[in-house]
HTML snippet that shows the backbone in 3Dmol.js (N, CA, C, O; Angstrom):
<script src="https://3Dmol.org/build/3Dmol-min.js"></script>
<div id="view" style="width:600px;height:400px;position:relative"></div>
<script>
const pdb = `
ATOM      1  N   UNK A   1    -152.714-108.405 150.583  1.00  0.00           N
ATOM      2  CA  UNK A   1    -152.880-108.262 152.007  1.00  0.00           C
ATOM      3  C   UNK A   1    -153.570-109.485 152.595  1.00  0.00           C
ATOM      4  O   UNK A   1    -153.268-110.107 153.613  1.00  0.00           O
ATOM      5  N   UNK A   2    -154.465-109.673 151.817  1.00  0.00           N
ATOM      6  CA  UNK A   2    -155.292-110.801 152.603  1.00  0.00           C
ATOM      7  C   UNK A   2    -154.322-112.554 152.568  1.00  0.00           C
ATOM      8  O   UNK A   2    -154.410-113.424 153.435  1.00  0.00           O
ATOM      9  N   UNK A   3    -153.667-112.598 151.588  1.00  0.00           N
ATOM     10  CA  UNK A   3    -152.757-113.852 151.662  1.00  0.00           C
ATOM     11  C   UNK A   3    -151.552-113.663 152.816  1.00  0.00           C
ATOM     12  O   UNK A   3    -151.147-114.735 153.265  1.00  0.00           O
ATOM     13  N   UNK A   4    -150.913-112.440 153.369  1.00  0.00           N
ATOM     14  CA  UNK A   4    -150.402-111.805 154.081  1.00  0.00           C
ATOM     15  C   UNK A   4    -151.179-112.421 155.526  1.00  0.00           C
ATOM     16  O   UNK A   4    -150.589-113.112 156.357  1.00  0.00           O
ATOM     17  N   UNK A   5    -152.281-112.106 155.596  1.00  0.00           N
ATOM     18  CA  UNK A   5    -153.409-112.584 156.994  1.00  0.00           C
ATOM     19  C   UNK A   5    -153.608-113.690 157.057  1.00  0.00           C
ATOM     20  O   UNK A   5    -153.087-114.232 158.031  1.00  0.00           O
ATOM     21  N   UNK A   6    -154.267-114.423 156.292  1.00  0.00           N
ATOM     22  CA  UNK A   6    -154.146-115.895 156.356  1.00  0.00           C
ATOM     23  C   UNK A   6    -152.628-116.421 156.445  1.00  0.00           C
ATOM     24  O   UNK A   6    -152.656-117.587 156.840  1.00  0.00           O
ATOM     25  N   UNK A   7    -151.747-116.124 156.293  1.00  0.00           N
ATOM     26  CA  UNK A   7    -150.497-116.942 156.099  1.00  0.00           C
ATOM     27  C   UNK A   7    -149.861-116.706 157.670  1.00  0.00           C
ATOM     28  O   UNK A   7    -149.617-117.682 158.379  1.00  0.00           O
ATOM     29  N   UNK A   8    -149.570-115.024 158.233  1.00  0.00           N
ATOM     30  CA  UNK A   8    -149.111-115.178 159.219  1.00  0.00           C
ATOM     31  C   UNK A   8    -149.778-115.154 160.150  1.00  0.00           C
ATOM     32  O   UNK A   8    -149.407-115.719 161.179  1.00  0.00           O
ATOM     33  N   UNK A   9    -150.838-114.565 160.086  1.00  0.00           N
ATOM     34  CA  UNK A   9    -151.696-114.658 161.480  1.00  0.00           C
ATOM     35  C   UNK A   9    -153.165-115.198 161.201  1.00  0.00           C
ATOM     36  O   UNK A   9    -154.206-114.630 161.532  1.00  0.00           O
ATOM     37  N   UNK A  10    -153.031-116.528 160.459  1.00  0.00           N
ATOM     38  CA  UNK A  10    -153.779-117.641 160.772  1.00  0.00           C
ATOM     39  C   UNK A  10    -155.316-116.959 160.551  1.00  0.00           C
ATOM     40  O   UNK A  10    -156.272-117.669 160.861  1.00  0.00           O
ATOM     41  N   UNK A  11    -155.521-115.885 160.133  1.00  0.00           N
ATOM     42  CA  UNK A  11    -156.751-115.248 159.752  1.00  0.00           C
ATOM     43  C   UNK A  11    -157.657-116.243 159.207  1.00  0.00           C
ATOM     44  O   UNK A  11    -157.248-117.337 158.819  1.00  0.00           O
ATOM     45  N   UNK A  12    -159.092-115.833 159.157  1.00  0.00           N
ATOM     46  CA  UNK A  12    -160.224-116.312 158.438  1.00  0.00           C
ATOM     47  C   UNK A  12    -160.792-115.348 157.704  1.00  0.00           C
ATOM     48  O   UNK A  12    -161.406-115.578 156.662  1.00  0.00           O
ATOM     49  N   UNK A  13    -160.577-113.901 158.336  1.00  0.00           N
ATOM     50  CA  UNK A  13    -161.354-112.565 157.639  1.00  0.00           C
ATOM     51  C   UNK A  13    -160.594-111.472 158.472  1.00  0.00           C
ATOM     52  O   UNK A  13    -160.099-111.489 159.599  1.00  0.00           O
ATOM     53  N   UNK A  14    -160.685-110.553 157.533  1.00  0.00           N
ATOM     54  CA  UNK A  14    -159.703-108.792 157.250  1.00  0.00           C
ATOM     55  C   UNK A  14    -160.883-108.175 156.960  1.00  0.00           C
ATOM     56  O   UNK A  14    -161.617-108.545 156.044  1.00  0.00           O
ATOM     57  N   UNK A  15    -161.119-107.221 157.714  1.00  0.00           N
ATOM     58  CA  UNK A  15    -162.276-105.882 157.957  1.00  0.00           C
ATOM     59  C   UNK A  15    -161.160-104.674 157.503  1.00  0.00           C
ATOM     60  O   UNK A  15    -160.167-104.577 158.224  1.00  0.00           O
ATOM     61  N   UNK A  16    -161.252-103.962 156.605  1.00  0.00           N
ATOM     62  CA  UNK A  16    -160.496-102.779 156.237  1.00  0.00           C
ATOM     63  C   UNK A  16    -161.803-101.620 155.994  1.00  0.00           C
ATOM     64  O   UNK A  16    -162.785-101.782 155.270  1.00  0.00           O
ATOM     65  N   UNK A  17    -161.473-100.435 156.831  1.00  0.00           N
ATOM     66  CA  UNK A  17    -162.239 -99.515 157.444  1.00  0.00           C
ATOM     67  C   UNK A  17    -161.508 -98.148 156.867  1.00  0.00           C
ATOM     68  O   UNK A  17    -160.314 -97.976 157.113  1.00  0.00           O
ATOM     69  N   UNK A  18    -162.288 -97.132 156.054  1.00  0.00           N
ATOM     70  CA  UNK A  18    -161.522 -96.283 155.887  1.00  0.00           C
ATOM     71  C   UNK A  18    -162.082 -94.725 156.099  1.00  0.00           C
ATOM     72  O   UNK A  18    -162.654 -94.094 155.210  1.00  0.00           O
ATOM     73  N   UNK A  19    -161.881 -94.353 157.092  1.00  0.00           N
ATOM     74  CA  UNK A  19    -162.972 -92.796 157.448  1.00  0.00           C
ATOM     75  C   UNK A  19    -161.909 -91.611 156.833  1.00  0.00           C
ATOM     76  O   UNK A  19    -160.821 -91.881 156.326  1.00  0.00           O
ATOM     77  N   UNK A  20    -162.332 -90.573 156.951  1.00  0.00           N
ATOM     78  CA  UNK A  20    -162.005 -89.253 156.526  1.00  0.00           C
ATOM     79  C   UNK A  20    -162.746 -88.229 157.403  1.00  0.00           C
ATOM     80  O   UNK A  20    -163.801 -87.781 156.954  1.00  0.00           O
ATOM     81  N   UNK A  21    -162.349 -87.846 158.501  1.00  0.00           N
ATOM     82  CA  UNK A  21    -162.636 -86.369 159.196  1.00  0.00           C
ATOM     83  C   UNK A  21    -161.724 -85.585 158.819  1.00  0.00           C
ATOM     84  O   UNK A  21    -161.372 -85.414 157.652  1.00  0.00           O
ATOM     85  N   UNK A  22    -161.174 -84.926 160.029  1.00  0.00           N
ATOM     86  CA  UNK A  22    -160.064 -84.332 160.097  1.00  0.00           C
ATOM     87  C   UNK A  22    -158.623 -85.246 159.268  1.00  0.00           C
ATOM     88  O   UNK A  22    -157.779 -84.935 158.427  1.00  0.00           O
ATOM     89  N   UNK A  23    -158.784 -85.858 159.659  1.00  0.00           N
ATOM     90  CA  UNK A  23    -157.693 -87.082 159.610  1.00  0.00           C
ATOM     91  C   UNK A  23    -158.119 -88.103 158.397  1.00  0.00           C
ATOM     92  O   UNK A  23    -159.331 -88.241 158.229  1.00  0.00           O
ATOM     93  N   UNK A  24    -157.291 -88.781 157.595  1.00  0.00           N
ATOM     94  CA  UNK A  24    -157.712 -90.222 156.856  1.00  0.00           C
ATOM     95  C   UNK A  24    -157.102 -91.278 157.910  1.00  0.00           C
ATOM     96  O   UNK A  24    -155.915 -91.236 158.233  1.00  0.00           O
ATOM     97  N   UNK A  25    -157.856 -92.069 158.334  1.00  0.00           N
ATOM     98  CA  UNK A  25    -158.244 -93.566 158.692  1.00  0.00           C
ATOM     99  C   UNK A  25    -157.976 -94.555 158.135  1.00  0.00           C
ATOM    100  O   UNK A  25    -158.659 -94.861 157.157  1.00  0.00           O
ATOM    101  N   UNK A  26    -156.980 -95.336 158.521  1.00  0.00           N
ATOM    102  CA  UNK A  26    -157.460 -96.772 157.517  1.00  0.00           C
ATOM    103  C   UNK A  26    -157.290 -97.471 158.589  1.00  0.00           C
ATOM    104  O   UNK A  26    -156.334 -97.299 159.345  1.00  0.00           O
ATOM    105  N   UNK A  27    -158.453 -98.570 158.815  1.00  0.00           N
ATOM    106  CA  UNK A  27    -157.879 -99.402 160.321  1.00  0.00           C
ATOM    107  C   UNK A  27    -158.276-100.783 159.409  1.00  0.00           C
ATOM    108  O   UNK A  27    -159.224-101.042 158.668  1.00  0.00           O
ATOM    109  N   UNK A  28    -157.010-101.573 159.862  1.00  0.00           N
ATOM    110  CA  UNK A  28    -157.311-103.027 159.096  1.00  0.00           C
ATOM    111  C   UNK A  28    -157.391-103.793 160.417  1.00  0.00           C
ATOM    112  O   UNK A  28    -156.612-103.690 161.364  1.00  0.00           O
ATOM    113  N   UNK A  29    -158.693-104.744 160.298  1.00  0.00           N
ATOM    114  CA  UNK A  29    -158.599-105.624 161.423  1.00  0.00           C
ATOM    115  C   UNK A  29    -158.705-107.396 161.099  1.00  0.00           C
ATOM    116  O   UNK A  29    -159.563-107.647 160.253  1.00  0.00           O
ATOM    117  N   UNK A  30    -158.075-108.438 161.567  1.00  0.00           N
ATOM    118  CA  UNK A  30    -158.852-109.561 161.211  1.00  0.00           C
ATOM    119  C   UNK A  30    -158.482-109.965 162.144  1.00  0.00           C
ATOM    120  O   UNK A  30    -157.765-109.370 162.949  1.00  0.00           O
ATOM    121  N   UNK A  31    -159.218-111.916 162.294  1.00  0.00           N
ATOM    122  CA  UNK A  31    -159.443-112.371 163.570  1.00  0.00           C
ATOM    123  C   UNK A  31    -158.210-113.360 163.512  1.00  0.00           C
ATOM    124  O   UNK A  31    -158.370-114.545 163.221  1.00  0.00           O
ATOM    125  N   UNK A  32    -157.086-112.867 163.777  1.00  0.00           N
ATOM    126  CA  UNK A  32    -156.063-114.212 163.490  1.00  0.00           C
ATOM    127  C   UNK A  32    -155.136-113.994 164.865  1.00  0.00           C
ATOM    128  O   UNK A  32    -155.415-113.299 165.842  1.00  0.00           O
ATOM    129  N   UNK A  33    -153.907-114.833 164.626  1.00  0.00           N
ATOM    130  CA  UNK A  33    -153.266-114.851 166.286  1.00  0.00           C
ATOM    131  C   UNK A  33    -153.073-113.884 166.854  1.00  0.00           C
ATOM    132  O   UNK A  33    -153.266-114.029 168.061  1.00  0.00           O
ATOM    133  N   UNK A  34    -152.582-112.311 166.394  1.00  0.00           N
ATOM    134  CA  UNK A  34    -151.961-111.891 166.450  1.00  0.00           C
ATOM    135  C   UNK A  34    -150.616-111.584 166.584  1.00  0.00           C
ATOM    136  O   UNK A  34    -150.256-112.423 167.409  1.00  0.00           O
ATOM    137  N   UNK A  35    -149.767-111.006 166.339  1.00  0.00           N
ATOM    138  CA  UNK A  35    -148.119-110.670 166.830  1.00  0.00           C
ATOM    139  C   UNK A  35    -147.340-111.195 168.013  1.00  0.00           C
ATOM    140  O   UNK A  35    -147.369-110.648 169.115  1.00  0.00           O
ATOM    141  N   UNK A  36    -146.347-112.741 167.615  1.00  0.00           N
ATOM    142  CA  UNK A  36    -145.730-112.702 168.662  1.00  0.00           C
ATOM    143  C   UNK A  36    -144.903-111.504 169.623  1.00  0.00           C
ATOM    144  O   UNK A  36    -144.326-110.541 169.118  1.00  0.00           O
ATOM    145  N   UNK A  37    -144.978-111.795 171.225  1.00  0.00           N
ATOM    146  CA  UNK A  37    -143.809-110.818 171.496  1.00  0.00           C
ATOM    147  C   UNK A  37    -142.274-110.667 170.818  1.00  0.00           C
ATOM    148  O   UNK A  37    -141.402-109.899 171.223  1.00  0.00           O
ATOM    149  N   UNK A  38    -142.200-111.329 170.012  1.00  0.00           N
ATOM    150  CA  UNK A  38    -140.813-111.550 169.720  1.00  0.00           C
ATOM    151  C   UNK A  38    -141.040-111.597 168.482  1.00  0.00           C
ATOM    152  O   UNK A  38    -141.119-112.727 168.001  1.00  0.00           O
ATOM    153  N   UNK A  39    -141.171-110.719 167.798  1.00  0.00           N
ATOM    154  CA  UNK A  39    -141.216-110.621 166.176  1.00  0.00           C
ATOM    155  C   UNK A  39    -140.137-109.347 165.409  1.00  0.00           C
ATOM    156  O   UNK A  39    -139.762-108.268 165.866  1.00  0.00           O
ATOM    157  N   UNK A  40    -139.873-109.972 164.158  1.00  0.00           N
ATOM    158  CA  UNK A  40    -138.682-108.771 163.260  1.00  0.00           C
ATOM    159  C   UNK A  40    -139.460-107.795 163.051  1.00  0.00           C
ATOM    160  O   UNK A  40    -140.224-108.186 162.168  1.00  0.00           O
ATOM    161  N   UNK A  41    -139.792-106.493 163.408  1.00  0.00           N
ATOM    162  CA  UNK A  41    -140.674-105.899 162.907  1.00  0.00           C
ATOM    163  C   UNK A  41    -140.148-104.750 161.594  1.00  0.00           C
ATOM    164  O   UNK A  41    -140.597-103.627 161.362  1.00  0.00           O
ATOM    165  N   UNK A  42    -139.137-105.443 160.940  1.00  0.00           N
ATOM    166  CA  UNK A  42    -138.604-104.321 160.006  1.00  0.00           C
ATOM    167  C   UNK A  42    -139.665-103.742 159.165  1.00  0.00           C
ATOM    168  O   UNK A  42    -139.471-102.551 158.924  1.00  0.00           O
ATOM    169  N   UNK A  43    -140.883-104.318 158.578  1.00  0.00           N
ATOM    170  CA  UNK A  43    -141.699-104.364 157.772  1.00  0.00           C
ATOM    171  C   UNK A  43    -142.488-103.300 158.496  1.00  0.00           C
ATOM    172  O   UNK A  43    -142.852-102.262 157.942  1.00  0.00           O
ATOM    173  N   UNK A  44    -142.756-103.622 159.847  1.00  0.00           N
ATOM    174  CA  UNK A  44    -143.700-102.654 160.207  1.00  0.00           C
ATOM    175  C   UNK A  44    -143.055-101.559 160.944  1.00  0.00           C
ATOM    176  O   UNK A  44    -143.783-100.778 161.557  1.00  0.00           O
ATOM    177  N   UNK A  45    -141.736-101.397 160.963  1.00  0.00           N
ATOM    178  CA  UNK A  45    -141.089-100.192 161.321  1.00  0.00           C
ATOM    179  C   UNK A  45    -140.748 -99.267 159.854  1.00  0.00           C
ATOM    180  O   UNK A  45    -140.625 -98.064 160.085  1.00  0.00           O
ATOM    181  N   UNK A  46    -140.612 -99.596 158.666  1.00  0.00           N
ATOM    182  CA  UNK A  46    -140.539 -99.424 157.710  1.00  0.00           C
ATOM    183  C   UNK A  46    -142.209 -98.500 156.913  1.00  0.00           C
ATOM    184  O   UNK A  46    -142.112 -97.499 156.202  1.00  0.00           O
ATOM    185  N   UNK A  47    -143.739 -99.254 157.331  1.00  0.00           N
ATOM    186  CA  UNK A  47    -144.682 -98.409 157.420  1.00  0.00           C
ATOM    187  C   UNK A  47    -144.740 -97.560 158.626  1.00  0.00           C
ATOM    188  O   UNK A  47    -145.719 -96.825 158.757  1.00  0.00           O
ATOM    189  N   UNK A  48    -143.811 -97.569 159.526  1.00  0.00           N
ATOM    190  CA  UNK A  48    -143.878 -96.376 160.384  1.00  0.00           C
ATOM    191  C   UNK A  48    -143.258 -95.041 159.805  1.00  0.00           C
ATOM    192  O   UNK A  48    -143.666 -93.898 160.011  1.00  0.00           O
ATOM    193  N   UNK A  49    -142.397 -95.361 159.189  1.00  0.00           N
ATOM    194  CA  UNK A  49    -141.356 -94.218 158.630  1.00  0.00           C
ATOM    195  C   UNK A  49    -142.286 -93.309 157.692  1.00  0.00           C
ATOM    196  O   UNK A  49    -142.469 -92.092 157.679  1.00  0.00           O
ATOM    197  N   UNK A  50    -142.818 -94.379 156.892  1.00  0.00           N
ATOM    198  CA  UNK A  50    -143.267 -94.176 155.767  1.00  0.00           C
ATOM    199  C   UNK A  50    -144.864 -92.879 155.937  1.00  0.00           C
ATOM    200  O   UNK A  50    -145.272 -91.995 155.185  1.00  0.00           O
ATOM    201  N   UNK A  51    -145.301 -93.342 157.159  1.00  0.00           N
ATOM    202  CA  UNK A  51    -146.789 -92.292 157.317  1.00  0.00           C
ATOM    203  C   UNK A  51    -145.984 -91.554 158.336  1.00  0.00           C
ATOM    204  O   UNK A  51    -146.510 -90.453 158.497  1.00  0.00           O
ATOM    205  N   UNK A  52    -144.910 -91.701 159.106  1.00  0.00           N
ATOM    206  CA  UNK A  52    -144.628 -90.274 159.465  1.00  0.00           C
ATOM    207  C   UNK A  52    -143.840 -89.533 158.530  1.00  0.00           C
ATOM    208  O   UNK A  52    -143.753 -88.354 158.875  1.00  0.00           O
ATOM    209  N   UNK A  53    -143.084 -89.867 157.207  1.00  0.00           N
ATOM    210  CA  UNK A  53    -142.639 -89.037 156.729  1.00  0.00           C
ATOM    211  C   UNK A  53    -143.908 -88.118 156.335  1.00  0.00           C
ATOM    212  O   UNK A  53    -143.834 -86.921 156.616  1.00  0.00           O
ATOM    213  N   UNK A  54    -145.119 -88.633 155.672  1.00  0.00           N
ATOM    214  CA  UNK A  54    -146.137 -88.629 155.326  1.00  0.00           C
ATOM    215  C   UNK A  54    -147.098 -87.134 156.670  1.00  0.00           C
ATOM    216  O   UNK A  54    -148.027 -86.334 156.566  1.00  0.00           O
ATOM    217  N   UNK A  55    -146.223 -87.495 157.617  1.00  0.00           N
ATOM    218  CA  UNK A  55    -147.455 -86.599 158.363  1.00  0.00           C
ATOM    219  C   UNK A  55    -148.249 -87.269 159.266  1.00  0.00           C
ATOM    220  O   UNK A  55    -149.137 -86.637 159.840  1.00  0.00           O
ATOM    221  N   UNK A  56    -148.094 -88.367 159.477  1.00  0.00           N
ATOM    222  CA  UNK A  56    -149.243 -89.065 159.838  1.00  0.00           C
ATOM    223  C   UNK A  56    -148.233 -90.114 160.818  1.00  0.00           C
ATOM    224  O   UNK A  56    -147.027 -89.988 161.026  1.00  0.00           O
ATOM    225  N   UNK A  57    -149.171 -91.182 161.333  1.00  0.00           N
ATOM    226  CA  UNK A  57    -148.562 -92.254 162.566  1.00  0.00           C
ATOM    227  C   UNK A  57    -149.102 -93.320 162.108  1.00  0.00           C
ATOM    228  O   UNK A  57    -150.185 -93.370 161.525  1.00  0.00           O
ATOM    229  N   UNK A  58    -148.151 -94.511 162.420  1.00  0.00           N
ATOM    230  CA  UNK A  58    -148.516 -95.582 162.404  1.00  0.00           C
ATOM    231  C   UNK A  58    -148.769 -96.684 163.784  1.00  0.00           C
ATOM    232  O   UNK A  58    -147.857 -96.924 164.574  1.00  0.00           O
ATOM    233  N   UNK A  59    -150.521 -97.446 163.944  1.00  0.00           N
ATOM    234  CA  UNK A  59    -150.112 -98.301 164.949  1.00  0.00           C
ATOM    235  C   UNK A  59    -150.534 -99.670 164.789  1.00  0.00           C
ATOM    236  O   UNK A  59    -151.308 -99.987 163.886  1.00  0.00           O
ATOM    237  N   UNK A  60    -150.057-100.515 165.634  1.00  0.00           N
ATOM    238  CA  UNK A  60    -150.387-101.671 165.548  1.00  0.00           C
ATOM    239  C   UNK A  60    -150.429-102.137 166.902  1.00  0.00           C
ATOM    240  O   UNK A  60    -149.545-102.419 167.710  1.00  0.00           O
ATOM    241  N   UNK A  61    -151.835-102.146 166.953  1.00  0.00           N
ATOM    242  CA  UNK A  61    -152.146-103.017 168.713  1.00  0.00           C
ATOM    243  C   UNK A  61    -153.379-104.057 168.582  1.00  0.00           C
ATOM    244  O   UNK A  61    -154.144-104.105 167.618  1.00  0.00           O
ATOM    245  N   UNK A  62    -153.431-104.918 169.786  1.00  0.00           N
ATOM    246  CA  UNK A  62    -153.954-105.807 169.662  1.00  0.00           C
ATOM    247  C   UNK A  62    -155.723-105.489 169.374  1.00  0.00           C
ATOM    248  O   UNK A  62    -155.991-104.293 169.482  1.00  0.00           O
ATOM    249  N   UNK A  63    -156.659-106.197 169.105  1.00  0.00           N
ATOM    250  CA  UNK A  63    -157.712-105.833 169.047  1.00  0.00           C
ATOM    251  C   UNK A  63    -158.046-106.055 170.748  1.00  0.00           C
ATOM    252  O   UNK A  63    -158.484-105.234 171.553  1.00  0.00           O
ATOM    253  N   UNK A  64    -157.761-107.116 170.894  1.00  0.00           N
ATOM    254  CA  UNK A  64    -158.350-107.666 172.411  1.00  0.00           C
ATOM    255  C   UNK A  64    -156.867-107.978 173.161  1.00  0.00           C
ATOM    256  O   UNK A  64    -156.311-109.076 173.133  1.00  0.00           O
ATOM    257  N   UNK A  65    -156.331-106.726 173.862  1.00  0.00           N
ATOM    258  CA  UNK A  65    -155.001-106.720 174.497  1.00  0.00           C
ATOM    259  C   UNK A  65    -155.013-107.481 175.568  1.00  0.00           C
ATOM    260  O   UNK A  65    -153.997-107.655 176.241  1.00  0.00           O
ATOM    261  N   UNK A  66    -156.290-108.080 175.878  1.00  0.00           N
ATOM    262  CA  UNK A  66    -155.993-109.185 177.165  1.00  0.00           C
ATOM    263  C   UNK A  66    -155.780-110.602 176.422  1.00  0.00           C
ATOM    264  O   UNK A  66    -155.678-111.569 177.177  1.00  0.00           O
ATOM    265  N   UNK A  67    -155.703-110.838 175.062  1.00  0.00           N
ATOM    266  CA  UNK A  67    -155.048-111.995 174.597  1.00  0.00           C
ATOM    267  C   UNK A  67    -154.328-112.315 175.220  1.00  0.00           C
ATOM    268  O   UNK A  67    -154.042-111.673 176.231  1.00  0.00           O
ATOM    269  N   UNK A  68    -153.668-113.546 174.857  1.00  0.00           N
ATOM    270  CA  UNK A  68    -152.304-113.932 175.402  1.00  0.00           C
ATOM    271  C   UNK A  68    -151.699-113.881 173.340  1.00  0.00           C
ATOM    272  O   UNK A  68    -152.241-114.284 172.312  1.00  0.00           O
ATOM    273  N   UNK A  69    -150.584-113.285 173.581  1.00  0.00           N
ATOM    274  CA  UNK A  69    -149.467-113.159 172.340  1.00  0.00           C
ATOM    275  C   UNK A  69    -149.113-114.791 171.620  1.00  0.00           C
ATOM    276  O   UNK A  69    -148.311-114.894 170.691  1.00  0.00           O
TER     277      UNK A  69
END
`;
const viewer = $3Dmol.createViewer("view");
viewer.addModel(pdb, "pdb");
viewer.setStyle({}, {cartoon: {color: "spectrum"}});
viewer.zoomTo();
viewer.render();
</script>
């Protein structure tokens, strides 16, 4: 994962967070470009499938949505 962050989104550091209430949590965050508007997202439509087959949702949003992309 972390060669994954540094490679496409220019990361320096990945914070991976994992709670358990009701729900399991995993929120991965690091400080890199984020997601062009215009990206293949097969990979991450592919972990969508995968935690809703699962029961669960997948998201991916910006940390700071007033970025620019």
């Amino acid at each position: 994962m972390t060669g994954r962050c540094r490679h496409h989104a220019r990361a320096h550091s990945v914070a991976v967070t994992v709670s358990v209430d009701d729900d399991l949590t995993i929120d991965v965050a690091d400080d890199g470009v984020g997601l062009p508007r215009a990206v293949a997202r097969s990979g991450l439509h592919n972990l969508t499938v995968r935690a809703e087959q699962a029961g669960g949702t997948y998201t991916v949003a910006p940390t700071n949505p007033l970025a620019p992309a």
